[in-house]
C-alpha positions, 0 to 999 in steps of 0.5 A: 600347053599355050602361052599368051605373052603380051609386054608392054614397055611404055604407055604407047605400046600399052594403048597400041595393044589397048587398041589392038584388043578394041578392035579384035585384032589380036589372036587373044582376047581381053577377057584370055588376059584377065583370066590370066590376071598380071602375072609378071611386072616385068620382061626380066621376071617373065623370061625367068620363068 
């Protein structure tokens, strides 16, 4: 099992990883992240699982 763990803190890691994903240079995809949908809203409830 593989996971994508991708957390953005802020609105300037969110439009580095915006970036980032634009320009493909990411191990994941755009649409490996929609598949996933928005899980978690927080760190604290994703390290909980």
């Amino acid at each position: 099992m593989s996971y994508i763990a991708c957390l953005c803190e802020g609105a300037a890691e969110q439009a580095v990883i915006e970036l980032l994903l634009d320009a493909e240079k990411l191990i994941f995809t755009r649409d490996d992240l929609e598949k996933l949908g928005n899980k978690y809203k927080t760190s604290y409830t994703f390290a909980r699982r």
